[in-house]
C-alpha positions in Angstrom: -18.2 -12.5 -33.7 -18.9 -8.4 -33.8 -16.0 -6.3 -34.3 -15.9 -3.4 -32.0 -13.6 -1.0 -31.1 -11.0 -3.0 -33.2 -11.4 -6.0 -31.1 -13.4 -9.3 -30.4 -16.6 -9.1 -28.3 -15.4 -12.9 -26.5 -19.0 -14.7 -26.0 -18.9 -17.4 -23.1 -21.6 -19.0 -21.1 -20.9 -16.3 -18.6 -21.8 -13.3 -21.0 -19.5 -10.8 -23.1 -16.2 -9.6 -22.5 -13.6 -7.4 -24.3 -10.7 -9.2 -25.6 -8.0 -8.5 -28.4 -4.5 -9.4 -28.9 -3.3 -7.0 -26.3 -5.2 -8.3 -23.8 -6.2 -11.4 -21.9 -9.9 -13.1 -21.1 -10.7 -12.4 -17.7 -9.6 -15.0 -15.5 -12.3 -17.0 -13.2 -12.6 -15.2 -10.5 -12.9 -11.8 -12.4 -15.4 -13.6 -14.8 -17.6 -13.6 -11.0 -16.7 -10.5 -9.8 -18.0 -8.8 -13.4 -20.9 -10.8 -13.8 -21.8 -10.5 -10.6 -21.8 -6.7 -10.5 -23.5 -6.7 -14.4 -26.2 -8.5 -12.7 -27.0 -6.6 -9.3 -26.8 -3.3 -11.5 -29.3 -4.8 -14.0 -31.6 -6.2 -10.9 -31.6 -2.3 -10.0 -28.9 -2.1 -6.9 -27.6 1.3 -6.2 -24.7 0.8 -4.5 -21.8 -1.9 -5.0 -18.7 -3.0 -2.9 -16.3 -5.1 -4.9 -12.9 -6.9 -2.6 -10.1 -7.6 -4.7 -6.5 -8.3 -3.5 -3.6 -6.1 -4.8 -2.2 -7.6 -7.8 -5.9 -9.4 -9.1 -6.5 -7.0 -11.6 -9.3 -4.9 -9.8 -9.4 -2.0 -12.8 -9.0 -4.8 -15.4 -12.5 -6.0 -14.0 -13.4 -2.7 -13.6 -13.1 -2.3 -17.1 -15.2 -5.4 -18.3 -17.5 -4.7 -16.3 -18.0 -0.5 -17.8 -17.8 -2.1 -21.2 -20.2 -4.6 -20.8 -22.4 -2.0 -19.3 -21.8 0.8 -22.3 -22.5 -2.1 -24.9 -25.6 -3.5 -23.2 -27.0 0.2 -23.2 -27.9 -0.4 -19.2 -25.0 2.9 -18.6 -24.7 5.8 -20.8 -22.1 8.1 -19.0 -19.5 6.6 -16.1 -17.2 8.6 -13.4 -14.5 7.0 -12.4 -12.6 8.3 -9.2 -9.4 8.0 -7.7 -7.5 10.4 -5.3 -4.3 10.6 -7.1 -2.9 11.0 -10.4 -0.4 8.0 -10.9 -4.3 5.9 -10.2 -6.3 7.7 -12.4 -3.0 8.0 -15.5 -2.4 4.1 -15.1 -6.0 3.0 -15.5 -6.3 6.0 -18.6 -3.5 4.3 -20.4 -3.4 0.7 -19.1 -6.6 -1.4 -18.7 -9.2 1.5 -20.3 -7.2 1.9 -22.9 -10.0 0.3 -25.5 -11.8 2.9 -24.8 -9.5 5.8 -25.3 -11.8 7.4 -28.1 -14.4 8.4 -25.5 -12.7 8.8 -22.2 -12.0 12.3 -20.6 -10.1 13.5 -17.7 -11.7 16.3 -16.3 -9.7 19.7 -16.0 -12.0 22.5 -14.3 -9.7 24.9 -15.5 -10.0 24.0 -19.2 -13.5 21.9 -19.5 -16.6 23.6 -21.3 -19.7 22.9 -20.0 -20.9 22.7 -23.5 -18.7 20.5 -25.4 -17.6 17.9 -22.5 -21.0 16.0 -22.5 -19.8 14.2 -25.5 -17.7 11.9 -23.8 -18.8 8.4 -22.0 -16.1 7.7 -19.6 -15.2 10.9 -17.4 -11.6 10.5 -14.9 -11.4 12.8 -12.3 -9.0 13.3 -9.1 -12.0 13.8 -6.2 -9.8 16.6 -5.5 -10.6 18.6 -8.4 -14.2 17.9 -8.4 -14.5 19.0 -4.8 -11.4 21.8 -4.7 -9.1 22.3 -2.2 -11.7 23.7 0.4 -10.3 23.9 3.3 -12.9 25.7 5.3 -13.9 24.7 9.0 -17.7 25.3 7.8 -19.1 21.9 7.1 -22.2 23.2 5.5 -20.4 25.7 3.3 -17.8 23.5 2.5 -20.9 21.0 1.3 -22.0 24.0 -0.8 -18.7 24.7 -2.3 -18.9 21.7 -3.5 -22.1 21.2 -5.1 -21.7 25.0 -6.6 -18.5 23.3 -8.7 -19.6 19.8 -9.5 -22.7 22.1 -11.0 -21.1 24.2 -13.1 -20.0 21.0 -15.3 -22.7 18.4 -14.8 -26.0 18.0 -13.5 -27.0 15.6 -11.0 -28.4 12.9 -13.2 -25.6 13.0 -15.6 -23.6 10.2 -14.9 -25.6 7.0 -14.0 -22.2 4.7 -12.7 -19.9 6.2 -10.6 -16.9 3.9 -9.4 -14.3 5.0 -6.7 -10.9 3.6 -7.0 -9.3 2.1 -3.5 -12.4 3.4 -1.7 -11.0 2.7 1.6 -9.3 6.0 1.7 -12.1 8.4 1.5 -15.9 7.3 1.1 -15.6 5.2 4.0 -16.2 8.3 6.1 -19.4 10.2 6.3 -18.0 13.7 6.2 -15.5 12.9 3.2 -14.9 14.9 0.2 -15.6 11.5 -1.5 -19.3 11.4 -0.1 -19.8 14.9 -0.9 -19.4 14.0 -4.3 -21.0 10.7 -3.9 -24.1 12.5 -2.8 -24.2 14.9 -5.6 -24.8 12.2 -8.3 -26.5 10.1 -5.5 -29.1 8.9 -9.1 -25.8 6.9 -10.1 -25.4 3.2 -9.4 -22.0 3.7 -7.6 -19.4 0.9 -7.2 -16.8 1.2 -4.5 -13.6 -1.1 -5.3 -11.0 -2.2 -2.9 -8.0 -4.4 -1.8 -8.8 -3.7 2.0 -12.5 -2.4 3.1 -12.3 -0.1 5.9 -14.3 -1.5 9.0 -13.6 0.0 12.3 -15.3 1.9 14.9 -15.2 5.4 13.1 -14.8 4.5 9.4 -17.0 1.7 7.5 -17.2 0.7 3.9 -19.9 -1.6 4.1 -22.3 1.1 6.0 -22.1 3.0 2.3 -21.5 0.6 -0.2 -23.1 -2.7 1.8 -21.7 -6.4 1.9 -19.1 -6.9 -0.9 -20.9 -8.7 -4.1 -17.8 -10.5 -4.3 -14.8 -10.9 -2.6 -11.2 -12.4 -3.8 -8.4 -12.5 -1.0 -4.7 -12.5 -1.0 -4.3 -16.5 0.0 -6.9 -17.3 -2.5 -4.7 -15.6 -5.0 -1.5 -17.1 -3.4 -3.6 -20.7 -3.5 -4.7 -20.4 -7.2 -1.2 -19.2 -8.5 -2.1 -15.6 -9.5 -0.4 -13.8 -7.1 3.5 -14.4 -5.8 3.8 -15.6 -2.3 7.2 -14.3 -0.1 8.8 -14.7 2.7 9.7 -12.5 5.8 13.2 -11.8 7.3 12.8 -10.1 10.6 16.1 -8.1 11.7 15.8 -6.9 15.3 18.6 -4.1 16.4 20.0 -4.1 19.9 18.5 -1.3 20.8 14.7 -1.9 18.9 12.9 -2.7 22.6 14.4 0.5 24.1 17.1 2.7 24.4 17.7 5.6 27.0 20.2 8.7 27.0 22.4 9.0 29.6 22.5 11.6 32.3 22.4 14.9 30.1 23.5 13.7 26.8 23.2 16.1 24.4 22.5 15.6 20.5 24.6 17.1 17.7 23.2 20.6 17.6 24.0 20.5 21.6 20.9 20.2 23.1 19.8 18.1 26.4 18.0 14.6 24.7 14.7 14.4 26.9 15.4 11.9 29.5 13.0 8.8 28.6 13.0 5.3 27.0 12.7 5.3 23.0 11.8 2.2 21.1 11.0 1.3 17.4 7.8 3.9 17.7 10.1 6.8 18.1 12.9 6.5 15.9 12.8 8.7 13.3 9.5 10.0 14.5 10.5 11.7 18.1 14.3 11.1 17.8 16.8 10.3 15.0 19.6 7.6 15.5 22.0 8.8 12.8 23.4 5.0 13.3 20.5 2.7 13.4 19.6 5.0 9.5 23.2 3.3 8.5 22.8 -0.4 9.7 19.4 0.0 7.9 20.9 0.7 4.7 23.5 -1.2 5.5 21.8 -4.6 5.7 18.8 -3.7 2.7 22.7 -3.2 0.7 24.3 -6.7 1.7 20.9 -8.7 0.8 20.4 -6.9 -2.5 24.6 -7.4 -3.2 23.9 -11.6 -1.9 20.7 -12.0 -4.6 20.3 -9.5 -6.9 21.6 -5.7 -7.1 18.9 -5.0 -9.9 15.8 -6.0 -7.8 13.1 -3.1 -7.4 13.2 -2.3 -4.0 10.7 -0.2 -2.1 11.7 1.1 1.3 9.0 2.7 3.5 10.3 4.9 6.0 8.5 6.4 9.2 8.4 10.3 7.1 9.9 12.3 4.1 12.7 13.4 6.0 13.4 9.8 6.9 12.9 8.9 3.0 15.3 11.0 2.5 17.7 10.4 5.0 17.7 6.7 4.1 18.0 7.4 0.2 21.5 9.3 1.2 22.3 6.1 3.3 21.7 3.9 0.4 23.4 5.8 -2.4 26.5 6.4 -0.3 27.0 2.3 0.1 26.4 1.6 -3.1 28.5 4.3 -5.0 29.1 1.9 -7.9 25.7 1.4 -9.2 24.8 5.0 -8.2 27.8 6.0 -11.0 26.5 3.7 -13.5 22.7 5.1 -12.8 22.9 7.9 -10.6 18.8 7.6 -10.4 19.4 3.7 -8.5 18.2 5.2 -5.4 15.4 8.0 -5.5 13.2 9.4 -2.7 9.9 9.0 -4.4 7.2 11.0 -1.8 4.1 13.3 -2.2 6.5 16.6 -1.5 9.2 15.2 -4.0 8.8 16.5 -7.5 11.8 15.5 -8.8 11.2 11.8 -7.2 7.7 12.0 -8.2 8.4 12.3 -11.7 10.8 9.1 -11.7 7.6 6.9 -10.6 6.6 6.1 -14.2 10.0 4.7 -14.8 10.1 2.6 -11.5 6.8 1.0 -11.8 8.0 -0.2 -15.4 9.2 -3.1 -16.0 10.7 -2.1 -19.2 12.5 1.2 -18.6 15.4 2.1 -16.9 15.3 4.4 -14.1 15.2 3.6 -10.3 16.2 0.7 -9.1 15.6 1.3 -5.3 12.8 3.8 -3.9 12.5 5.4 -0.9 9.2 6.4 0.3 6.8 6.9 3.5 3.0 7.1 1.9 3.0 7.4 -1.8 3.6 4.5 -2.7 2.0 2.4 -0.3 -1.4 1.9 -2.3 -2.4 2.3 -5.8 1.3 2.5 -7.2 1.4 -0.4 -10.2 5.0 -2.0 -9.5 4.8 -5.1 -11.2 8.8 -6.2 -10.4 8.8 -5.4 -7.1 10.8 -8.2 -5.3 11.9 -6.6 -2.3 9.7 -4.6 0.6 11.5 -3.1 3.6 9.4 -2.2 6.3 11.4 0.8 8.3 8.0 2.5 9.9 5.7 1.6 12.4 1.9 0.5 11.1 -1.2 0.5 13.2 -3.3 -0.2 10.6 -4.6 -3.5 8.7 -5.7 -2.0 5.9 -2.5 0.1 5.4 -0.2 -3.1 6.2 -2.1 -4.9 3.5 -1.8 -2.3 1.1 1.9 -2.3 1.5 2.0 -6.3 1.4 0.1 -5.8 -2.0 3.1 -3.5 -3.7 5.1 -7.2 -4.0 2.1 -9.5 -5.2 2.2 -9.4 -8.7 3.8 -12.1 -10.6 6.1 -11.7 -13.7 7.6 -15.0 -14.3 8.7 -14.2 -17.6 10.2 -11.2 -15.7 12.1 -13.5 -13.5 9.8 -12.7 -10.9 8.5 -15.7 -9.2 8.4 -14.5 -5.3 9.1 -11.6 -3.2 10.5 -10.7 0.4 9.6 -8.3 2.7 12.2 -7.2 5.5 10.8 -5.8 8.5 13.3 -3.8 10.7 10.1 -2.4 13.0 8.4 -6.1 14.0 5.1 -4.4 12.1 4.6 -8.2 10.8 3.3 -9.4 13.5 0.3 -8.6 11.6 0.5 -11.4 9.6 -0.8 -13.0 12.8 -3.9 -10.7 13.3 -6.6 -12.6 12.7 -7.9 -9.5 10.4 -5.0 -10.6 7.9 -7.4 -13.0 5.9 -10.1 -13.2 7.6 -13.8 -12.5 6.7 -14.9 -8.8 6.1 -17.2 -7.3 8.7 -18.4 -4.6 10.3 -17.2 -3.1 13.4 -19.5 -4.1 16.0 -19.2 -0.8 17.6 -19.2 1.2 14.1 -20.8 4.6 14.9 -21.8 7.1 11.4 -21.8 10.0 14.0 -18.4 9.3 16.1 -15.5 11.2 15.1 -11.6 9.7 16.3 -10.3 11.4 19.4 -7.9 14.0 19.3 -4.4 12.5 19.1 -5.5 9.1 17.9 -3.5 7.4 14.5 -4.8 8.9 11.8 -7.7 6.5 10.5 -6.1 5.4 7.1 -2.9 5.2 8.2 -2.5 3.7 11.8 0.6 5.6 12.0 1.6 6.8 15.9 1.3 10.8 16.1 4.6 12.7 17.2 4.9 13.2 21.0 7.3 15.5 23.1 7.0 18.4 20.5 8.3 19.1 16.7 11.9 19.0 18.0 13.6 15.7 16.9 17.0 14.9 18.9 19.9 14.2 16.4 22.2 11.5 17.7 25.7 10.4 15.8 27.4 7.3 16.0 29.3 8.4 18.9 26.0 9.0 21.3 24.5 5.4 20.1 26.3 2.9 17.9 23.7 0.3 16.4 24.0 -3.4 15.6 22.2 -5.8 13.6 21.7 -8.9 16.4 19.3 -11.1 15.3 17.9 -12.0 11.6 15.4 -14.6 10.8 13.5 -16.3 7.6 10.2 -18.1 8.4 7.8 -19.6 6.0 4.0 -20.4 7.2 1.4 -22.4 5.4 -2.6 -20.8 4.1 -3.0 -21.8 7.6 -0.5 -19.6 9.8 1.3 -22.7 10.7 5.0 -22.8 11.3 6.6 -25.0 8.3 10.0 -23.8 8.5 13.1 -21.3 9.8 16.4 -20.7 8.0 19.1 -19.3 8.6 19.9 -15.9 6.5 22.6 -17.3 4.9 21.2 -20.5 3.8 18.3 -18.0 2.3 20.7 -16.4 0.3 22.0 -19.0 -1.1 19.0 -20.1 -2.4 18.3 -16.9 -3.6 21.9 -17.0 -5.3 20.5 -20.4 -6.8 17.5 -19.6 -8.2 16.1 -22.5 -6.3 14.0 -20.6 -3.6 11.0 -23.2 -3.3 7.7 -22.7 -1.4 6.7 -26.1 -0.5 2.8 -27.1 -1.4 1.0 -24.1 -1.6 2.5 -21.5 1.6 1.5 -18.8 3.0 4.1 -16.8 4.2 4.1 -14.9 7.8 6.2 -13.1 10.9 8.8 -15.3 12.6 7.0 -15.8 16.1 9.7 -17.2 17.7 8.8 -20.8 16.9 5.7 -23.4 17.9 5.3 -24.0 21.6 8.0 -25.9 23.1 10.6 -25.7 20.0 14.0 -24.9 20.5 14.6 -21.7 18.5 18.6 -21.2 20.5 19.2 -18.4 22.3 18.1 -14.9 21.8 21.2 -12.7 20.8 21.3 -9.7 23.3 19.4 -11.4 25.9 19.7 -9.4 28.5 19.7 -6.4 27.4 16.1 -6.3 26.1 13.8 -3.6 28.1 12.2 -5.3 30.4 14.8 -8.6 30.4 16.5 -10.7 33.4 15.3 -10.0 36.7 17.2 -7.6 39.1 17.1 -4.3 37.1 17.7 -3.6 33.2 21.2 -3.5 32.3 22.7 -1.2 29.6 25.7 0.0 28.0 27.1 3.7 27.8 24.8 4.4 25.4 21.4 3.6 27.4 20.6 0.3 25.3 18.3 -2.0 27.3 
């Protein structure tokens, strides 16, 4: 055995890998995944995709497999990319950590041309390396960028080039990412991902070509890598439609446009001060029936909503907020007091917040090993997005105490769970096109999430224009093979949880409650009959529109 970098070059069958007391051997499938991506570099391929659910250690692997490549002398200089800082800070002091005697993280304002070529592995926001160009001139903006990426490197300096949760950028053909792509286009270039982006507008594979390996979410669930969870689906009375009544007006006294709203608008077109508090209120009574201390992380429709729902949450649970007064924190992009609590949420050592509001920021990337509990409280069009999401809960800690997680879905976004894109093979879009751009008004194409209609005015409605209730709650557990195995009851779930006994029978994977198999009796529905689009003879509602 070599000594290198104060640790032991491991030497298997497979070829050599970085281990020390610190760290682990790379588990099988990452074993695959690096030699895999050793051996298509060495064979001479440009251009890499590598699949790896959230929670498999993607920039662990990604790390083996830059060592292996600095040691073997096949790469002499690596970029490695990510979009935003918590990414690019984790990987720095986490998993590339080994290295930390010749890694860099570019700062345009403070680099010298001179003295940074000294370096082998370089970290860099795209953003920086492009700037924040935000001209409508496609071919300036193109040379903007090259005039900035050359006034540090050359095009042949780096020769690897990997891009961190590459869905999100370099899937596009007009992306900052490619532009930089393109620059050191000499570069083998390895995009990495949990969820490839494959639809009609946006394709991973049409850049980066079929995946050289791919490791899913149920494989991880199967092998016992990953935690698998349940799903508790709460449905409000008025989740399939509400309406104003003749000229209602909202709190600031203005006329509530006269039309049906449903889970899509609230919070986005109209805010239901009431349905925010039932919200809270139920996330507040599960997390008081299992475990007060679990890290929770709520994803809410916006900011506002974030924060709306962060005020819910601290004024229900004034106790802990005393004891901690950072339990609950609105973590988002425009946040920079929240923002700079993240490093003590995603810890599981450190004390800080316990519960974390958010709409985007953390939904990809974000490293939160304890989470145990995921509320869904926004609408999601998008696989990749929903996966990403799904991914913030996988990790297992079961010297933690964390064995499991749940996700609570007050928007019935699961029914995802039963696309058949959940777990299925990765392809492209048949009707992919490198020249189409989305159509004006569309979801936005990493996000899936429903644009704003009827104007930037959002209705305010208190308690006393629409009073909310929770009427309908449900656990269901699926096996690998989107089977129903079992319902229960919300209180016989909490129990469990109470116990410590939560059990997933056989290996289970978990999905949406779809109302039962064919032909089972699942009762009645509460509220039947006030559903849009219920009983025949005309919707019914109450004096506050609810259908």
């Amino acid at each position: 055995m070599k000594q290198q970098y104060g640790a032991v070059r491991h030497q298997s069958a497979c070829g050599i890998y970085y281990t020390s007391q610190s760290t682990y051997p790379p588990r099988y499938y990452q074993r695959i995944a690096i030699n895999r991506t050793v051996d298509a570099i060495a064979r001479g391929q440009r251009r890499l995709l590598l699949v790896m659910a959230t929670g498999t250690g993607k920039t662990y692997t990604a790390f083996q497999i830059v060592y292996r490549l600095l040691r073997s002398g096949l790469k002499r200089k690596v970029l490695y990319l990510a979009d935003r800082n918590i990414l690019v800070d984790q990987s720095i002091e986490q998993d590339f950590s080994p290295l930390e005697k010749t890694i860099h993280k570019i700062n345009f304002a403070k680099d010298d041309p001179v003295t940074i070529t000294s370096y082998e592995v370089y970290f860099s926001l795209y953003q920086q390396l492009t700037g924040d160009n935000s001209s409508d001139d496609a071919e300036a903006a193109e040379d903007d960028t090259v005039s900035r990426l050359a006034a540090l490197f050359q095009k042949d300096f780096f020769d690897l080039v990997i891009v961190d949760e590459c869905h999100r950028g370099s899937a596009k053909k007009d992306s900052s990412w490619r532009k930089i792509l393109e620059y050191f286009s000499s570069a083998a270039q390895i995009g990495m991902t949990a969820t490839p982006k494959e639809t009609k507008y946006v394709s991973n594979i049409d850049y980066f070509g079929e995946a050289v390996y791919t490791y899913s979410l149920r494989e991880g669930i199967e092998d016992g890598f990953l935690a698998p969870f349940k799903v508790i689906n709460v449905t409000t009375d008025i989740g399939e439609g509400w309406r104003p009544c003749k000229g209602q007006l909202d709190i600031f006294g203005k006329e509530i446009p006269d039309r049906i709203y449903t889970n899509s608008d609230y919070d986005y077109n109209i805010i239901i001060e009431d349905r925010i508090q039932q919200v809270a209120a139920e996330i507040t009574r599960y997390l008081k029936s299992t475990d007060r201390m679990a890290k929770t992380i709520v994803f809410c429709a916006t900011e506002d909503a974030a924060l709306r729902m962060r005020d819910a949450l601290a004024k229900l649970n004034p106790d802990m907020m005393k004891e901690n007064p950072d339990y609950v924190t609105r973590i988002t992009g425009s946040d920079t007091v929240g923002k700079s609590k993240l490093k003590y949420f995603i810890s599981p050592s450190k004390e800080g917040p316990v519960i974390a509001t958010t709409s985007k920021l953390l939904s990809t990337g974000a490293d939160c090993k304890m989470t145990k509990l995921i509320v869904l409280d926004q609408m999601i069009g998008s696989m990749t997005e929903f996966k990403q999401i799904i991914g913030r809960g996988t990790r297992l800690r079961e010297k933690d105490g964390k064995t499991h997680f749940v996700v609570m879905d007050f928007r019935n976004v699961t029914w995802l769970f039963a696309d058949p894109d959940w777990d299925g093979p990765i392809e492209q879009a048949p009707d992919f096109d490198p020249n189409a751009a989305p159509p004006a008004g569309s979801p936005m194409p990493d996000t899936g999430t429903p644009p704003p209609t009827g104007g930037t005015y959002k209705p305010v409605v208190d308690v006393n224009g629409c009073k909310v209730e929770i009427i309908h709650k449900t656990v269901s557990i699926y096996d690998t093979n989107g089977k129903l195995l079992r319902q229960e009851s919300i209180i016989d779930y909490t129990k469990e949880n109470v116990r410590g006994g939560i059990r997933f029978p056989g290996q289970l994977h978990p999905a949406v409650d779809r109302g039962g198999e064919e032909g089972e009796d699942t009762g009645p529905s509460p509220g039947a009959g006030h559903r849009l689009g219920g009983p025949q003879g005309g919707a019914k509602h109450d004096r506050c529109g609810r259908f």
